[in-house]
Backbone as JSON, one array per atom type, in Angstrom:
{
  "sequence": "XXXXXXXXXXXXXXXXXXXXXXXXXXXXXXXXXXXXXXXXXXXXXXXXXXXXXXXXXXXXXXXXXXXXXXXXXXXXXXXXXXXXXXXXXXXXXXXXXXXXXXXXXXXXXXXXXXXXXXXXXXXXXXXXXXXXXXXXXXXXXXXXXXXXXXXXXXXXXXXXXXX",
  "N": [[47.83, 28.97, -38.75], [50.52, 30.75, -36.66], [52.74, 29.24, -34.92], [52.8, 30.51, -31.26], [55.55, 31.61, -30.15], [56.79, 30.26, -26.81], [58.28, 30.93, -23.85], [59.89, 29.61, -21.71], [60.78, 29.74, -18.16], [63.67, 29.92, -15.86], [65.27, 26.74, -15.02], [66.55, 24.27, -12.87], [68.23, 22.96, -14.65], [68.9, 24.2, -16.93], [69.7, 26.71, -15.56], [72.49, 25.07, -15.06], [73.42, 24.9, -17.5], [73.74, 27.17, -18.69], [76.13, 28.12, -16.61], [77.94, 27.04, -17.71], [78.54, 28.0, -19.41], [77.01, 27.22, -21.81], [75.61, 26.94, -25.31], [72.45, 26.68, -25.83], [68.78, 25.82, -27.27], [65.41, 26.77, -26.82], [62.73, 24.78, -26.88], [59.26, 24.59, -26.79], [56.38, 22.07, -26.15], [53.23, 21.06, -25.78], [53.13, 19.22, -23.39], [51.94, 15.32, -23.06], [50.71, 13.39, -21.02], [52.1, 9.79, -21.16], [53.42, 9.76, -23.33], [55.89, 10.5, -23.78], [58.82, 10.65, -26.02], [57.76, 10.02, -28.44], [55.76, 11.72, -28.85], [56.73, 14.41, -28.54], [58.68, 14.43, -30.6], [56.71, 14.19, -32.85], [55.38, 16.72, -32.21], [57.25, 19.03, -32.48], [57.95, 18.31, -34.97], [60.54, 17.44, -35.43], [63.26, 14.01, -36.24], [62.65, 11.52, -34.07], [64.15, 10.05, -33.46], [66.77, 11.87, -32.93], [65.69, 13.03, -30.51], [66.2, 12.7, -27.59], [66.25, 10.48, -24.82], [66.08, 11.04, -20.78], [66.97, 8.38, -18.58], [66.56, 7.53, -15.75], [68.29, 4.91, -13.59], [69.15, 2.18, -11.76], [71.87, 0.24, -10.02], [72.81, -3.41, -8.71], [73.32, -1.96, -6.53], [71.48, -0.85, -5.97], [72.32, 1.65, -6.49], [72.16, 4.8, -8.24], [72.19, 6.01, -11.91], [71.91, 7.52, -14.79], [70.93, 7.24, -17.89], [71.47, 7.81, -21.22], [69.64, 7.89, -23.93], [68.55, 7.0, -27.72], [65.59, 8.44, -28.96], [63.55, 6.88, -29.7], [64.5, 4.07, -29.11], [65.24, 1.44, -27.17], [66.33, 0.91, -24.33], [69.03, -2.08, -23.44], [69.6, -3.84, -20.48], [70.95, -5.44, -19.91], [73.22, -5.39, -21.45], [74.11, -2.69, -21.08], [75.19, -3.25, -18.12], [76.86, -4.87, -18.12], [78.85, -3.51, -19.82], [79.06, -1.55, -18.09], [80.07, -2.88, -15.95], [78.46, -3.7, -14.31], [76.65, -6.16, -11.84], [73.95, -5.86, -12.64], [71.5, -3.98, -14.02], [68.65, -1.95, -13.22], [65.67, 0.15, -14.1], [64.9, 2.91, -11.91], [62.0, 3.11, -9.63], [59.22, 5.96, -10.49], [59.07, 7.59, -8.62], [61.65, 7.17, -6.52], [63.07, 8.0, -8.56], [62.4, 10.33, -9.0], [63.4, 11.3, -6.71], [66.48, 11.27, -6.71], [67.38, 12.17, -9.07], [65.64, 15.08, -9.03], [63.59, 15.96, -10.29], [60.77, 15.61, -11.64], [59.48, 12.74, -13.39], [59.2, 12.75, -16.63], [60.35, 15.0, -17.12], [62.75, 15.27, -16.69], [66.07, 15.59, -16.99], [69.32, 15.49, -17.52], [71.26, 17.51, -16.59], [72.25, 19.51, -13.61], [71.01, 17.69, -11.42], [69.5, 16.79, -8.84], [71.46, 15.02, -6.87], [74.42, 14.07, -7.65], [75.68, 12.02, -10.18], [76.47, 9.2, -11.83], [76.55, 9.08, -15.3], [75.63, 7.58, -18.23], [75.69, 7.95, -21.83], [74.67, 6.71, -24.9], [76.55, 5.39, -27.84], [76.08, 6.03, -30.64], [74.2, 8.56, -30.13], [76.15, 10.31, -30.23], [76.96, 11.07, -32.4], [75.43, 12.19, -34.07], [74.42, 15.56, -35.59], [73.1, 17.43, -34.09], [70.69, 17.38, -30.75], [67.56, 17.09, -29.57], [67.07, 17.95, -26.32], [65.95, 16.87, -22.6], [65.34, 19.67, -20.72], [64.47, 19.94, -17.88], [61.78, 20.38, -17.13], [58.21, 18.9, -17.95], [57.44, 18.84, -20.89], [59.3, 20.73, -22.57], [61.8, 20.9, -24.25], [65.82, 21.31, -24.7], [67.52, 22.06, -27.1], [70.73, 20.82, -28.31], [74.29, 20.39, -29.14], [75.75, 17.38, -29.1], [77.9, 16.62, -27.91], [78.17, 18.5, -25.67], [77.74, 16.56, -24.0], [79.58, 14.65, -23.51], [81.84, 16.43, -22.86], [81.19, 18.21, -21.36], [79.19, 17.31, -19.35], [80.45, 14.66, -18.79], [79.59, 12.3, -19.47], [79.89, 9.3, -20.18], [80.27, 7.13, -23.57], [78.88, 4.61, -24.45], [77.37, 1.1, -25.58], [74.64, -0.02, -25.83], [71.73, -0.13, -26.86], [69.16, -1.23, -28.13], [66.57, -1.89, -31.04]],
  "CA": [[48.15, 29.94, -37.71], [52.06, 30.19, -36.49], [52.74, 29.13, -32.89], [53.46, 31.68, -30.89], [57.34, 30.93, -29.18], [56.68, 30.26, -25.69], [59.56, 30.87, -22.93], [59.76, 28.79, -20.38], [61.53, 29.79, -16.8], [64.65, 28.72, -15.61], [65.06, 25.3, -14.34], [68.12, 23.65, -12.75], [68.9, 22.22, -16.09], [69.05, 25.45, -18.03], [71.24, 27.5, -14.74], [73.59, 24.64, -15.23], [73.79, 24.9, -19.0], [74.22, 29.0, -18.56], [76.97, 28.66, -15.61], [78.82, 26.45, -18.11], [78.84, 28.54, -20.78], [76.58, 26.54, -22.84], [74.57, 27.56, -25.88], [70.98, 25.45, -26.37], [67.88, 26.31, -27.63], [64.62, 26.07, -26.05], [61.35, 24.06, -27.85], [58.23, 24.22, -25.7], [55.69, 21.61, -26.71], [52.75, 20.19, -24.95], [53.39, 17.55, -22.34], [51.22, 14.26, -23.4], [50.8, 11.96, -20.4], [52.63, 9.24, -21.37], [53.34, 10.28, -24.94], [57.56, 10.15, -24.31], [59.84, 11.07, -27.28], [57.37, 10.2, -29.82], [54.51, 13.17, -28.7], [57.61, 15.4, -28.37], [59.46, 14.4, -32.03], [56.18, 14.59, -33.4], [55.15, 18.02, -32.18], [58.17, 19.42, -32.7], [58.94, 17.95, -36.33], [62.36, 16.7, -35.01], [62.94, 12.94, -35.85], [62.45, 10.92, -32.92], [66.02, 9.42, -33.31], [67.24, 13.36, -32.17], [65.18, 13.26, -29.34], [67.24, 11.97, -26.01], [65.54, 10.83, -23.2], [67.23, 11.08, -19.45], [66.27, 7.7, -17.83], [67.49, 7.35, -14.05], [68.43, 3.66, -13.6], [69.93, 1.84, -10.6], [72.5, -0.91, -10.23], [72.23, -4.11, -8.44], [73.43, -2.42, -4.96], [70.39, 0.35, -5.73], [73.45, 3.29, -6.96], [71.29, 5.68, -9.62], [73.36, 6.57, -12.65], [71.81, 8.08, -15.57], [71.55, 6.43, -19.18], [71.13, 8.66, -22.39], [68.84, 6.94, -24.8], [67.67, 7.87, -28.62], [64.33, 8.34, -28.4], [62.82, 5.9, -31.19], [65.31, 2.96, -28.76], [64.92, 1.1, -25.59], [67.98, 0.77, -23.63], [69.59, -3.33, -22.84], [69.72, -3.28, -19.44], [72.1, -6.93, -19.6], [74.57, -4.99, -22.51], [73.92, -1.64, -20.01], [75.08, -3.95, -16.85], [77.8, -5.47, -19.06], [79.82, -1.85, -20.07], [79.62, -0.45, -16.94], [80.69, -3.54, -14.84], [77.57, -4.04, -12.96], [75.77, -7.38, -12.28], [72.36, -5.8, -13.07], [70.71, -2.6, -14.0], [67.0, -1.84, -13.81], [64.92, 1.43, -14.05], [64.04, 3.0, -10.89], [60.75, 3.34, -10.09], [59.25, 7.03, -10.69], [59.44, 8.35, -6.89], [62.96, 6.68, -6.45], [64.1, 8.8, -9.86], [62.37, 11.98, -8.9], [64.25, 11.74, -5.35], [67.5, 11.18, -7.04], [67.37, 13.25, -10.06], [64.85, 16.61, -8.23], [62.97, 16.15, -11.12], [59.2, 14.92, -12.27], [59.18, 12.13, -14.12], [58.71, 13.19, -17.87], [61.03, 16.41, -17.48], [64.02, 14.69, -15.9], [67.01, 16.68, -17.77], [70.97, 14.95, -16.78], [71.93, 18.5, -16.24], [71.06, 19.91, -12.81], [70.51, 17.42, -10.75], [69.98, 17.0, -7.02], [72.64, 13.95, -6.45], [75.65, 13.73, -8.7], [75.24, 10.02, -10.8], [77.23, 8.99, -13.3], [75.95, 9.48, -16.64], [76.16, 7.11, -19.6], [75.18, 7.99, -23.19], [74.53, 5.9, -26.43], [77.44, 6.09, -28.36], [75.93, 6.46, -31.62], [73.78, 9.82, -30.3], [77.01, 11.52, -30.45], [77.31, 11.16, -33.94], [74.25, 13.16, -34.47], [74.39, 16.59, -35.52], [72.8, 18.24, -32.5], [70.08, 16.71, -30.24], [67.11, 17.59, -28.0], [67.26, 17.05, -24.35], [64.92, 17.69, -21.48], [65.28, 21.07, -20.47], [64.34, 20.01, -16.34], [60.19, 20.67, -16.99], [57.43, 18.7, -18.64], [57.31, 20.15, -22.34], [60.31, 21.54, -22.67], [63.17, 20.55, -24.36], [67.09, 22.31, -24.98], [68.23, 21.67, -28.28], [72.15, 21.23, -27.74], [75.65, 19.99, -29.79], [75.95, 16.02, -28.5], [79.38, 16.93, -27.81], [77.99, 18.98, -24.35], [77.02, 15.49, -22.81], [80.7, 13.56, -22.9], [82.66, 17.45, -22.97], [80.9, 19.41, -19.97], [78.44, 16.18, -18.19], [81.21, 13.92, -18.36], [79.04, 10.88, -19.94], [80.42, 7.96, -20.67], [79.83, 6.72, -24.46], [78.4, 2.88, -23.7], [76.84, 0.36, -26.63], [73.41, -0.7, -25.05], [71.08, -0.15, -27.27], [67.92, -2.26, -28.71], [65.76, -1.41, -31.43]],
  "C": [[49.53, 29.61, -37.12], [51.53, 30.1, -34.71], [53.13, 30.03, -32.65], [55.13, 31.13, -30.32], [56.72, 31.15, -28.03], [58.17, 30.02, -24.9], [58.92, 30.41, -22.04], [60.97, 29.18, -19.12], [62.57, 29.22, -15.93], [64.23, 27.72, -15.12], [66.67, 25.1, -13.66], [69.05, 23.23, -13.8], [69.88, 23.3, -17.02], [70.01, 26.38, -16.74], [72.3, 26.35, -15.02], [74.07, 25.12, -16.61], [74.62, 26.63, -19.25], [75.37, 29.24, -17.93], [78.17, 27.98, -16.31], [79.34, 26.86, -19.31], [78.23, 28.01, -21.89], [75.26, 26.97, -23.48], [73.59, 26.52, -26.39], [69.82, 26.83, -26.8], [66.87, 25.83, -26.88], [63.07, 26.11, -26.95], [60.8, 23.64, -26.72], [57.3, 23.05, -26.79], [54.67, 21.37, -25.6], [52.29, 18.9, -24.5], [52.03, 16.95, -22.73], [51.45, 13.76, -21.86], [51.35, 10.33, -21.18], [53.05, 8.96, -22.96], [54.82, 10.37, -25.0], [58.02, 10.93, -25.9], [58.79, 11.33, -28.26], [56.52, 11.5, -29.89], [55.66, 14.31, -29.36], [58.26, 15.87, -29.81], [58.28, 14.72, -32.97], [55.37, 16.1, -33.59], [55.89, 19.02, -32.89], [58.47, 19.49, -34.51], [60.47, 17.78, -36.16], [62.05, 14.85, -35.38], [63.17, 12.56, -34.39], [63.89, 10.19, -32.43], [67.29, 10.32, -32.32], [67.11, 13.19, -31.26], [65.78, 11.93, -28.38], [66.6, 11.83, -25.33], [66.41, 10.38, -22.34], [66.58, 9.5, -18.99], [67.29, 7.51, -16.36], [67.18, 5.73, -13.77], [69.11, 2.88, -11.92], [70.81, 0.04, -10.45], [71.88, -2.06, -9.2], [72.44, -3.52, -6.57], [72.56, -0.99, -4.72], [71.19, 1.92, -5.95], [72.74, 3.61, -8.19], [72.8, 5.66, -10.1], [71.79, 6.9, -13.81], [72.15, 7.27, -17.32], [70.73, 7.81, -20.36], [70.76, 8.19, -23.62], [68.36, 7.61, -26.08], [66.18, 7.78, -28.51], [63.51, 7.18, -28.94], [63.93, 4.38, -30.68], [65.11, 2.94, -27.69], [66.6, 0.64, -25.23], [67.69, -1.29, -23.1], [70.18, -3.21, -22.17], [71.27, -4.45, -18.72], [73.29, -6.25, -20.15], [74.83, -3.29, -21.32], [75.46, -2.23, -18.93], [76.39, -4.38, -17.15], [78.87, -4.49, -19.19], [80.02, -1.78, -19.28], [80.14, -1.56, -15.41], [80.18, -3.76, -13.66], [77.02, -5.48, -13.4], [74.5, -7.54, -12.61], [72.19, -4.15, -13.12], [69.34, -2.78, -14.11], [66.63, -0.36, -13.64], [64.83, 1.76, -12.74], [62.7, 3.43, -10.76], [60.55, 5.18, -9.92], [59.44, 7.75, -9.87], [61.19, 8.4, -6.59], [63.73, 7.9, -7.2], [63.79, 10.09, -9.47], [63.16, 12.26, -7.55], [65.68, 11.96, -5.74], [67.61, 12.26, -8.05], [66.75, 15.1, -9.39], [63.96, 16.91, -9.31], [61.41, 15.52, -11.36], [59.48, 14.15, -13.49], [58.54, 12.19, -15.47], [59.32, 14.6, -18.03], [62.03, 16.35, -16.48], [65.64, 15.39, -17.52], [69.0, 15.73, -16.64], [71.62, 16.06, -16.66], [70.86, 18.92, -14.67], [70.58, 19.25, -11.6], [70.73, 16.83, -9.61], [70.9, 16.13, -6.64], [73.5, 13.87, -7.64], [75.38, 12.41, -9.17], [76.13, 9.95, -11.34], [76.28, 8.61, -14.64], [76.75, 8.65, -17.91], [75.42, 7.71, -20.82], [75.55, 7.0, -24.29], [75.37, 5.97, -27.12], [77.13, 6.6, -29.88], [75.04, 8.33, -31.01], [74.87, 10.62, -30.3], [77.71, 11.83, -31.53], [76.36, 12.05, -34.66], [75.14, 14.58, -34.62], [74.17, 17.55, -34.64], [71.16, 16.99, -32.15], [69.38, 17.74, -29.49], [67.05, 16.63, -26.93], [65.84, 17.14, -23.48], [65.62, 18.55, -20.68], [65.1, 21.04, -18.54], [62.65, 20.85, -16.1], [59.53, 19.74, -18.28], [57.2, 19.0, -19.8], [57.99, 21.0, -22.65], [61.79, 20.59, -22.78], [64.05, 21.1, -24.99], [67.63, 21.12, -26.17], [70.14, 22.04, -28.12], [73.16, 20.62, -28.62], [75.62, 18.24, -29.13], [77.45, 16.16, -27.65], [79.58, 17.26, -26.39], [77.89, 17.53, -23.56], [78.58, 15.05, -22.21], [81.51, 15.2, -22.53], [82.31, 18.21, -21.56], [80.26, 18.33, -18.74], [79.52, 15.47, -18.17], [80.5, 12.61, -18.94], [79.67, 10.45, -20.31], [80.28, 7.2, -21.58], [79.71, 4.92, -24.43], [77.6, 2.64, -25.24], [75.65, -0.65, -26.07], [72.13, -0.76, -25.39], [70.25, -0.95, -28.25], [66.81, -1.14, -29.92], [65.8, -0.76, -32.43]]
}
């Protein structure tokens, strides 16, 4: 039986992407509780390598920034900490990130969101062909060019990756 296409309703993510002139695609799937990239790459049939996740991070004097991770890799938070000329990075916890970002934890999207950060990305995901993102909802992610992250977000291509 085919899926049906499901549309999903703007978000902050997707008016930014539109006000910038930017063309994505949008792949609904359904949200796993703690099921991350892999639920998503495997629903989908995307590898998991494609799939980007947003994580909201904070330095050692508690300043969010934004790291852009392949999905199938855990971010090194010492090689992280290291690039960007901090003496520590760690995750914030999920309240912290949804205050900073305006997002829910598991549909956190680096377009869109409620405090400006600075935004690093992986430097190999921008060697990819195109990538999905999070879209700024649970089960929903914008298939986009890699090119949009350092060209329109401004990310910062960083070497921090494990795995």
């Amino acid at each position: 039986m085919a899926k049906k296409e499901r549309h999903v309703s703007e978000t902050p993510a997707t008016q930014w992407l539109k006000a910038q002139g930017i063309a994505y695609t949008e792949h609904v799937y359904d949200y796993v509780d703690h099921g991350g990239t892999a639920e998503s790459s495997r629903q989908l049939g995307r590898p998991e390598h494609e799939v980007v996740k947003t994580l909201v991070m904070q330095d050692e004097r508690g300043e969010p920034l934004i790291v852009l991770m392949h999905g199938d890799r855990q971010v090194s938070t010492k090689n992280l900490a290291r690039a960007i000329g901090a003496k520590s990075v760690e995750p914030c916890k999920p309240e912290v990130a949804q205050r900073h970002s305006g997002y829910l934890v598991g549909g956190t999207s680096p377009f869109g969101t409620r405090k400006a950060m600075p935004v690093y990305v992986e430097d190999t995901v921008l060697a990819l062909p195109a990538i999905l993102i999070n879209g700024g909802r649970r089960g929903f992610l914008v298939g986009i060019a890699p090119a949009v992250l350092t060209d329109a977000l401004g990310a910062r291509p960083v070497h921090c990756a494990l795995g």
